[in-house]
C-alpha positions as CSV (number, residue, x, y, z in Angstrom):
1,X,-20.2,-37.8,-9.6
2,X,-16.9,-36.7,-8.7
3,X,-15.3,-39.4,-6.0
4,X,-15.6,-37.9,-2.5
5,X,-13.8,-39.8,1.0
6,X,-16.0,-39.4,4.6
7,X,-14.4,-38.0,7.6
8,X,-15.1,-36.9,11.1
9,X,-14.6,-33.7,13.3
10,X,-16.6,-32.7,16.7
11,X,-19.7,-32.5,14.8
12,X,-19.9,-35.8,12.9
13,X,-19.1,-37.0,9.5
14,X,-19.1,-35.1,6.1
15,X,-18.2,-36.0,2.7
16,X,-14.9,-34.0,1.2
17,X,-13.3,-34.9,-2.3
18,X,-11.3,-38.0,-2.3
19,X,-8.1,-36.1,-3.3
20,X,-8.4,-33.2,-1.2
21,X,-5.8,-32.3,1.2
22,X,-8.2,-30.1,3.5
23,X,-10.3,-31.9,5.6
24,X,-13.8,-32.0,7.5
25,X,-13.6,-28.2,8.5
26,X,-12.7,-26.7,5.3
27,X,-15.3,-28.8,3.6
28,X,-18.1,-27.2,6.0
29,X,-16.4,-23.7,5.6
30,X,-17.0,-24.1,1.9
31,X,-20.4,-25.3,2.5
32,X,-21.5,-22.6,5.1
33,X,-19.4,-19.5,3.3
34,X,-20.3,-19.6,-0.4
35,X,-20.1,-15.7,-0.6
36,X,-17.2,-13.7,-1.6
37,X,-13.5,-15.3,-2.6
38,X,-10.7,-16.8,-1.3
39,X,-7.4,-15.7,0.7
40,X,-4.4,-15.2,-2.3
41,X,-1.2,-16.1,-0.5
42,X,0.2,-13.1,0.7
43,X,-1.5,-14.7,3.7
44,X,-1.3,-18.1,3.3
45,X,2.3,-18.7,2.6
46,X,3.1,-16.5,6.0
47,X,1.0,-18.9,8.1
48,X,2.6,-21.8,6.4
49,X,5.7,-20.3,7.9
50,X,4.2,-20.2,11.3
51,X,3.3,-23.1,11.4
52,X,6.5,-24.4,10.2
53,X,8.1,-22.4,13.0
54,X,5.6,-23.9,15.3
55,X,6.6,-27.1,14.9
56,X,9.6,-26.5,15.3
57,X,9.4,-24.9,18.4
58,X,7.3,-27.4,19.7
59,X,10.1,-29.9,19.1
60,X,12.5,-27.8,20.6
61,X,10.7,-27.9,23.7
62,X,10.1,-31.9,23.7
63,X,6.1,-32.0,22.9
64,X,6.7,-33.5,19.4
65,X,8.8,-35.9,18.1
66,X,11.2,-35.6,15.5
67,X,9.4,-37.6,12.8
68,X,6.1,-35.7,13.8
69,X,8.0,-32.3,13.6
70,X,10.0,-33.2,10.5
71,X,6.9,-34.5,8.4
72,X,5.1,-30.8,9.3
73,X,8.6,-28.9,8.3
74,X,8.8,-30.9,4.8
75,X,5.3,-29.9,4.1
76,X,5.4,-26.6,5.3
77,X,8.7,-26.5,2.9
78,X,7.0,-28.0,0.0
79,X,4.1,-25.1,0.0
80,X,6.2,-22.7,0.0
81,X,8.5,-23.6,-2.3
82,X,5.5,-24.8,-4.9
83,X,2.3,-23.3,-3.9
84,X,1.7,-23.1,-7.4
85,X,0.4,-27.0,-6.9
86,X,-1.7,-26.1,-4.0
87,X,-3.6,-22.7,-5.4
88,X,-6.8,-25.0,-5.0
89,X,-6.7,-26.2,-1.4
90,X,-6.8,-23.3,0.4
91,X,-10.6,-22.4,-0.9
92,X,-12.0,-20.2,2.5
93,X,-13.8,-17.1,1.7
94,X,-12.6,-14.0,3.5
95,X,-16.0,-13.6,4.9
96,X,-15.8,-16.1,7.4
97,X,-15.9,-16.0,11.1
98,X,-14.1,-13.3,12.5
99,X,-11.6,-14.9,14.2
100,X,-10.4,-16.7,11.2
101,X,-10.7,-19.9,12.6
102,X,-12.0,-21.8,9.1
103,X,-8.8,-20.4,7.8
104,X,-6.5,-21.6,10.4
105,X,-7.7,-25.2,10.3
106,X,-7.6,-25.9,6.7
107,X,-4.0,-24.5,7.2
108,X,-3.7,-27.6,10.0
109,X,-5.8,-30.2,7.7
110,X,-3.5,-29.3,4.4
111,X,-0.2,-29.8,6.3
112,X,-1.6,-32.6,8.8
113,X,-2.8,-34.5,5.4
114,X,0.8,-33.9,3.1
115,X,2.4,-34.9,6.6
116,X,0.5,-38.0,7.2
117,X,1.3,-39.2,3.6
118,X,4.9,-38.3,3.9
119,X,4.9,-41.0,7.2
120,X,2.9,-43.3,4.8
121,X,-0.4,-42.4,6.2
122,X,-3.7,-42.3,4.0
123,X,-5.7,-39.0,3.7
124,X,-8.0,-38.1,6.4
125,X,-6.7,-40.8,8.4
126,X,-4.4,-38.5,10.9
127,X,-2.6,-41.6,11.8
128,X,0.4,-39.7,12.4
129,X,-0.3,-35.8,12.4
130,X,-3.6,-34.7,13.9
131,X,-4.2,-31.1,12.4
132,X,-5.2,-30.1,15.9
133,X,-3.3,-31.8,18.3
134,X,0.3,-31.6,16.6
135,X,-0.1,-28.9,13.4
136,X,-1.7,-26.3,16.2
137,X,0.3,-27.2,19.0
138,X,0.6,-24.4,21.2
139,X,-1.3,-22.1,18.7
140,X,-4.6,-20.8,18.9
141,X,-6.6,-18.8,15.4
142,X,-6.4,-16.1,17.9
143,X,-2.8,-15.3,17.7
144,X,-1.9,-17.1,14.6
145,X,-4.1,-15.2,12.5
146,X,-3.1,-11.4,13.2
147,X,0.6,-12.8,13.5
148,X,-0.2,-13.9,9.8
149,X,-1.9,-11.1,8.9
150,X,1.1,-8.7,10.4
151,X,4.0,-11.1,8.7
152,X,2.0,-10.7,5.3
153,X,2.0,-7.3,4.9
154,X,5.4,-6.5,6.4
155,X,6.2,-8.6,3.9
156,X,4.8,-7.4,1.0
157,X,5.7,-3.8,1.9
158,X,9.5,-4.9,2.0
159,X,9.3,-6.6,-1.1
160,X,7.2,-4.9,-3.1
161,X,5.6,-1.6,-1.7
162,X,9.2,0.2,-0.4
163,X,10.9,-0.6,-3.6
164,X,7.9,0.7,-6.1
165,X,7.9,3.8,-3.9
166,X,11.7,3.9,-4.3
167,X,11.6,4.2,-8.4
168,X,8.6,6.7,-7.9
169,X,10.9,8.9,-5.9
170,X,14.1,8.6,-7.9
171,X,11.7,9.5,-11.0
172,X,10.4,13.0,-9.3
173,X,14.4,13.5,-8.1
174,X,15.3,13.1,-11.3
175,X,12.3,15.3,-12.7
176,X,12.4,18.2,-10.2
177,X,16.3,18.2,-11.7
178,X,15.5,18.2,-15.0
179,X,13.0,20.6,-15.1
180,X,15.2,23.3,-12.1
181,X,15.7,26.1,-14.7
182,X,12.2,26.2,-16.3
183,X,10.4,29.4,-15.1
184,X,6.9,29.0,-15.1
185,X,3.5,30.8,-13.5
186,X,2.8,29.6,-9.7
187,X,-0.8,28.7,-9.1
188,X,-3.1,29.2,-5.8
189,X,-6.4,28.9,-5.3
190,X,-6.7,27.6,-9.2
191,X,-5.1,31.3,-9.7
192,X,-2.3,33.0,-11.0
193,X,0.4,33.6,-8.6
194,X,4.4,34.2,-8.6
195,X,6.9,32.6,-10.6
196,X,8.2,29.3,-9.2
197,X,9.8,26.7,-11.5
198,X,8.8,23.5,-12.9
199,X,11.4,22.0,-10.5
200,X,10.8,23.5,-7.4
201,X,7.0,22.4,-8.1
202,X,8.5,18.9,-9.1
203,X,10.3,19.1,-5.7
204,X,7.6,19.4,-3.6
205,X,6.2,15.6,-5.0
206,X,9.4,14.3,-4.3
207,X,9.6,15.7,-1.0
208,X,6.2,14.3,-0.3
209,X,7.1,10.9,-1.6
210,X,10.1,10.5,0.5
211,X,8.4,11.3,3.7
212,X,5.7,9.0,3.0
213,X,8.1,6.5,3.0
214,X,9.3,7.3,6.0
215,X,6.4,7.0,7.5
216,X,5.0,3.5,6.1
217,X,8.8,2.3,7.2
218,X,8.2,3.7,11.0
219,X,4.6,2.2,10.5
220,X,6.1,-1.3,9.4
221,X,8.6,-1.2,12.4
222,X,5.2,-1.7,14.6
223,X,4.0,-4.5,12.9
224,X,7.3,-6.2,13.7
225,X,6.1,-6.9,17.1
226,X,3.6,-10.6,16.9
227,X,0.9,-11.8,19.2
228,X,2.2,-15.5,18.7
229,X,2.0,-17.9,22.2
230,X,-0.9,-15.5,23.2
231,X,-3.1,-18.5,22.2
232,X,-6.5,-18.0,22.6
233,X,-7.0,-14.7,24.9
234,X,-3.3,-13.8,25.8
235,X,-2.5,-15.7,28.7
236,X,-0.3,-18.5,26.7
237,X,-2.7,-21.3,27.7
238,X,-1.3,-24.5,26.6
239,X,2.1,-23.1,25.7
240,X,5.4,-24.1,27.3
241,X,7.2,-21.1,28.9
242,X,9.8,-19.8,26.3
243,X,7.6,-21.0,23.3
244,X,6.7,-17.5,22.0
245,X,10.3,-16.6,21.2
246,X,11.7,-20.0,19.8
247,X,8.7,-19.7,17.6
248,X,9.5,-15.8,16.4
249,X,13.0,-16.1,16.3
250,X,12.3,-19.4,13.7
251,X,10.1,-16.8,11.7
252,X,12.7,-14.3,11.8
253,X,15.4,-16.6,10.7
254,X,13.1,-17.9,7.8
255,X,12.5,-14.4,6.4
256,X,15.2,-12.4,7.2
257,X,13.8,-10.2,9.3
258,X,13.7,-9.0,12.8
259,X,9.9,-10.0,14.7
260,X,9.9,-9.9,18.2
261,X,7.6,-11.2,20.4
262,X,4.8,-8.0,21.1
263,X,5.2,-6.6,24.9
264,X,1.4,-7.0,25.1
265,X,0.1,-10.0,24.0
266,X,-3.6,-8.9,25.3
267,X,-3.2,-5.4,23.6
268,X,-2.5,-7.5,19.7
269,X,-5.2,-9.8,20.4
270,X,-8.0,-7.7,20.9
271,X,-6.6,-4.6,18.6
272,X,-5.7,-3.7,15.5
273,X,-3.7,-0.3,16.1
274,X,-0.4,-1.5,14.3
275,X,-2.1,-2.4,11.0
276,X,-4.5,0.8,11.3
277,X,-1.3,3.1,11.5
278,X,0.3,0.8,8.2
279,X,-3.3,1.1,5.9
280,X,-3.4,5.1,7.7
281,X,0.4,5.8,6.3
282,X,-0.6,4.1,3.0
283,X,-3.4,6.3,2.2
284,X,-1.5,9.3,3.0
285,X,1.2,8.2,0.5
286,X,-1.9,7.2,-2.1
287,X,-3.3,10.6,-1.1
288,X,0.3,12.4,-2.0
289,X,0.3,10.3,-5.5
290,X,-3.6,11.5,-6.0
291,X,-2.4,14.9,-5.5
292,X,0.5,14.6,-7.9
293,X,-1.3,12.7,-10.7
294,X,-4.1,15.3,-10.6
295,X,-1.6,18.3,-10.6
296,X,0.0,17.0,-13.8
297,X,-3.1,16.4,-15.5
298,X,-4.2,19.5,-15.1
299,X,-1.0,20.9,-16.1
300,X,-1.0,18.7,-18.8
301,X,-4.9,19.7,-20.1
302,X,-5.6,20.8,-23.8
303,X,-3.8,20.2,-25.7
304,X,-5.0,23.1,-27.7
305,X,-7.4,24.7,-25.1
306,X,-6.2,23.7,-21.8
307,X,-3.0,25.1,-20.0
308,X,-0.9,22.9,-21.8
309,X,2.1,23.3,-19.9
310,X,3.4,19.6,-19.6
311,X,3.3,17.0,-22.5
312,X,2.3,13.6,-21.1
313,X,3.5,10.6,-23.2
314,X,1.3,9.1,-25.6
315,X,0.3,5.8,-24.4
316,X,-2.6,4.7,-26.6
317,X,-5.5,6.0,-28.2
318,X,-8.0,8.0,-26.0
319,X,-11.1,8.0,-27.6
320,X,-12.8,5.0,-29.8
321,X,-14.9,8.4,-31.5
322,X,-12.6,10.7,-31.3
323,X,-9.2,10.1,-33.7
324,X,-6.1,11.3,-32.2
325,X,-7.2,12.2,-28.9
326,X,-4.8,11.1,-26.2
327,X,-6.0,11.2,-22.5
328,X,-4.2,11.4,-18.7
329,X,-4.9,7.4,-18.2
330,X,-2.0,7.1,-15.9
331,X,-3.5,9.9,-13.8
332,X,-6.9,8.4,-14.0
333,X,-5.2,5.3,-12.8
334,X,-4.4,7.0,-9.7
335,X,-7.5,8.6,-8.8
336,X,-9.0,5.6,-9.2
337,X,-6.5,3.4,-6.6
338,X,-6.8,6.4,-4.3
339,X,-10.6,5.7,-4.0
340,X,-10.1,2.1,-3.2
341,X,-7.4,2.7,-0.6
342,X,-9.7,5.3,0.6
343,X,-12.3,2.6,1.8
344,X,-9.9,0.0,2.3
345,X,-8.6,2.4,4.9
346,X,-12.5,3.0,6.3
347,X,-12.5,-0.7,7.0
348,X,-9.5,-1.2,8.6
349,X,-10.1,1.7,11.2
350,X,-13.8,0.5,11.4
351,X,-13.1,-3.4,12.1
352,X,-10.2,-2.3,14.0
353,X,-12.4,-0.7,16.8
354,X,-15.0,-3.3,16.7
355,X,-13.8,-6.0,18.8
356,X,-14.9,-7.0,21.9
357,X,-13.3,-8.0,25.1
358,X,-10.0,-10.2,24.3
359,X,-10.7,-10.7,20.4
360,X,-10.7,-8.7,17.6
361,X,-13.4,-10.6,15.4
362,X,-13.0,-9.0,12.0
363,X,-9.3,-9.8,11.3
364,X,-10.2,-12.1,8.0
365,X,-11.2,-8.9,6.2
366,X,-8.1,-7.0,7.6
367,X,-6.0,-9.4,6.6
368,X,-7.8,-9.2,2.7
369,X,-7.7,-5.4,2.2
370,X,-4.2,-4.3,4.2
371,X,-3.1,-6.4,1.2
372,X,-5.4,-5.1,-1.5
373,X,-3.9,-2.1,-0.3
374,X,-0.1,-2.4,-0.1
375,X,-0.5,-4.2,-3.7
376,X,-2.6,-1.4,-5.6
377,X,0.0,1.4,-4.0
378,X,3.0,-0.6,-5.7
379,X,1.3,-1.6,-8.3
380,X,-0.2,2.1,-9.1
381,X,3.5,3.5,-8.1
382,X,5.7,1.5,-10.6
383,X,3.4,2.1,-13.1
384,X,2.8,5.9,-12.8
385,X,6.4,6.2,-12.2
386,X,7.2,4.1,-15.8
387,X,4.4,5.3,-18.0
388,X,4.0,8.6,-17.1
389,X,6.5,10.4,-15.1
390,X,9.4,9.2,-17.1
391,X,9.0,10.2,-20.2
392,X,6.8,13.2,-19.5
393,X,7.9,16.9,-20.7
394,X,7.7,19.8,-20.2
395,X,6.3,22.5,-23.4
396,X,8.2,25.3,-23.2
397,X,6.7,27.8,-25.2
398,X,3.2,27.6,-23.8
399,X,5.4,27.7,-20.1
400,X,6.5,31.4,-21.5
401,X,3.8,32.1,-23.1
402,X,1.6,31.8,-20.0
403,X,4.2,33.3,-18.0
404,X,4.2,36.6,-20.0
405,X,0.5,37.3,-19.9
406,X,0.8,36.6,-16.0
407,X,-0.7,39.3,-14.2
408,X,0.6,38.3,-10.8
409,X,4.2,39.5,-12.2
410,X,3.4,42.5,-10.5
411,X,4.2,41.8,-7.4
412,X,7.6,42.3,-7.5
413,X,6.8,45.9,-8.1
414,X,4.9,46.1,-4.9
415,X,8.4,46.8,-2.5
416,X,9.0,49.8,-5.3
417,X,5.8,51.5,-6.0
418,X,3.5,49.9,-3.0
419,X,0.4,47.9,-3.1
420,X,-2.5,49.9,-4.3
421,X,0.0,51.6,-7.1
422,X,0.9,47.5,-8.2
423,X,-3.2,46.0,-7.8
424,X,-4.0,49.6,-10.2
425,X,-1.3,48.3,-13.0
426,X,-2.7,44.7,-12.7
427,X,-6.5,45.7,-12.8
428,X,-6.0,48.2,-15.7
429,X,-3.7,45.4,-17.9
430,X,-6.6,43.3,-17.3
431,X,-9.6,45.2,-17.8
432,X,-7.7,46.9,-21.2
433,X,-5.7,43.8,-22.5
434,X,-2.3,45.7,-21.7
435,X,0.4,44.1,-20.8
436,X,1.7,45.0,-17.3
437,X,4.3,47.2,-18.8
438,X,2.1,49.3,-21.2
439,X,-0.5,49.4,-18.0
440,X,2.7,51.2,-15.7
441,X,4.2,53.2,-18.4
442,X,-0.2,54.5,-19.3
443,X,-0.5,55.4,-15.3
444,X,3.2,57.3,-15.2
445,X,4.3,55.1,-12.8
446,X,7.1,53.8,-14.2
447,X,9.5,54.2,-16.9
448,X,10.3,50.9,-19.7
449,X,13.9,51.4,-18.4
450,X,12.7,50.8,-14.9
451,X,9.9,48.0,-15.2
452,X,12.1,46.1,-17.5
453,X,14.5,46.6,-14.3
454,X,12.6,45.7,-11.5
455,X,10.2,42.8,-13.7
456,X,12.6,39.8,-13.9
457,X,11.1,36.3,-13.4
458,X,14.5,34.5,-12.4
459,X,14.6,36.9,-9.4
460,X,11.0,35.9,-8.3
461,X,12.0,32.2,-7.3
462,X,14.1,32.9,-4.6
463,X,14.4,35.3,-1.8
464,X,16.1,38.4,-2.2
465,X,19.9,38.5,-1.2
466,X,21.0,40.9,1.0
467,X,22.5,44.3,-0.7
């Protein structure tokens, strides 16, 4: 049997594993919550930081002393500079209470335990650092847990989410360039329409990349604001006056990055607007890559006996019956992340509203799928961006080809000849197999000479300068 220590909380004694650095509360949350899996540490290592911050705001303000305050900083420091070594003591499921509460404390038992044996204290002892009375100091689940939550994915958007989206939009740029003088049929309605070219097409991704951006960054400015020193309903109970910005302005100092201290403490307790409007911005961004992805694919169909019109890089073999067949993975990829967003987003807006009175009570699985979220986008982004946008082509024949047979060329004879005289061209080249020309020249209602005239592609993409 595995060697296990016995410690107390309010409810009595349990046994936890001798070597464990959580304590009597994370041994019961493990015991009551064996469903689902554990926080990674996109959340964990931002409430490390607040509580590092904590403490030493607390000892700013003369309710710690320095050993005390020191010990929590060192171990704060020590997670977060090696949380490869502590991957297995942070073990609370995300389905938990929905405060977060089981999550906060076996933040406060880890630190209170590496703290006490920093001051030469024993485990579960708390000799020296109580996880309660010195670790949450001034700090309630109820404000350190959406701060947490709001530092996380700020976080994780700045370093990971902005700069994937940033590649994906330099790709397009570059693609809407490269592809600028590449005539080719417009679509509507799954149709035939005018000529437009492969750039302009390319150009309207790009432009709907880079305003998605914009948004998630005016989306991330919100979460900049932080609930900390609300404590447990927003009042600051047990808090010295002052303690809410010492704390955030340690946070910001520690990542670079300018929190404030949110204008409405009772508003970020109880609600969940700021992180609704991030995972709202974020599916409209996955939504705009869904778009593209399917676009190209379509474009891309065939090869033989589709449209054909872009050549998407080979990546590996499509088919395990099927030699030589090569499919849109990439794409696939997308629509696939899309879908998950999709719900993710579902959740956040339904937990969001859910809250009663002064708490918001499902901020554990927030805090889980804003980050599912904000990792699938940068992870989809990059590698759409690399494995299928960079290297994709264009096929210019079968862009001509399709672009000669287009019926919808017609239009530009429309300001010459009228409306009904252009739709009787089209209708006869289609029901005869004509081309448009041999349908005008058949009615007498225009000469070679003139339809060759009038008929140019390259003057279809643009409006028509003034005589």
């Amino acid at each position: 049997m595995p060697k296990t220590r016995k410690e107390k909380d309010s409810i009595g004694y349990i046994e936890i594993p001798s070597d464990a650095l959580y304590g009597a509360q994370t041994q019961r949350a493990i015991e009551n919550f064996q469903l689902g899996w554990p926080f990674d540490f996109n959340l964990i290592l931002p409430y490390v930081i607040i509580k590092k911050a904590c403490a030493k705001a607390n000892y700013a303000q003369k309710r710690i002393s320095k050993n005390i305050a020191e010990a929590i900083i060192k171990s704060c420091d020590d997670i977060l500079e090696h949380p490869e070594k502590y991957l297995d003591q942070f073990p609370v499921t995300v389905f938990q209470t929905g405060s977060g509460t089981q999550t906060n404390m076996n933040l406060n038992e880890v630190i209170a335990n590496k703290a006490n044996l920093l001051l030469g204290g024993k485990l579960g002892d708390y000799q020296y650092v109580h996880p309660n009375d010195h670790v949450n100091m001034s700090q309630s689940t109820n404000d350190t847990f959406p701060t947490a939550t709001l530092i996380g994915a700020v976080v994780s958007c700045e370093d990971h989410l902005l700069p994937a989206l940033d590649l994906l939009e330099k790709t397009l740029s570059k693609k809407s360039k490269d592809f600028s003088k590449i005539i080719k049929v417009g679509r509507t309605h799954l149709m035939d329409a005018t000529p437009i070219t492969l750039g302009q097409e390319f150009s309207g991704y790009h432009s709907m990349i880079l305003n998605d951006i914009n948004r998630i960054k005016r989306a991330i400015q919100e979460c900049l604001f932080l609930p900390l020193g609300g404590t447990a309903v927003g009042t600051g109970v047990n808090t010295l006056e002052g303690f809410d910005e010492i704390a955030v302005s340690f946070i910001s100092e520690e990542l670079g990055l300018d929190f404030e201290v949110g204008n409405n403490k009772f508003e970020l307790l109880s609600s969940q607007n700021a992180l609704s409007n991030l995972s709202s911005s974020i599916k409209i961004c996955a939504g705009s890559l869904n778009k593209i992805a399917n676009d190209i694919r379509w474009l891309a169909s065939g090869p033989m006996a589709g449209i054909g019109e872009l050549i998407l890089p080979s990546n590996e073999p499509g088919s395990s019956i099927m030699p030589g067949k090569v499919n849109p993975t990439q794409c696939e990829s997308v629509n696939m992340v899309y879908a998950q967003i999709l719900g993710n987003d579902v959740t956040i807006n339904y937990a969001g509203v859910n809250g009663n009175f002064e708490l918001n009570t499902y901020r554990p699985i927030i805090a889980f799928v804003i980050q599912e979220s904000i990792s699938l986008l940068s992870d989809v982004s990059k590698s759409f961006a690399d494995n299928a946008l960079k290297d994709l082509k264009a096929n210019e024949n079968k862009i001509k080809e399709n672009l000669e047979k287009s019926l919808m060329l017609v239009t530009s004879l429309a300001p010459v000849i009228g409306y009904e005289k252009s739709a009787e061209i089209a209708k006869k080249a289609l029901a005869e197999n004509l081309t448009l020309k041999e349908s005008a020249k058949q009615l007498n209602y225009l000469s070679e000479q003139d339809f060759d005239q009038i008929v140019q592609p390259k003057n279809m993409i643009s409006p028509k300068k003034h005589d």
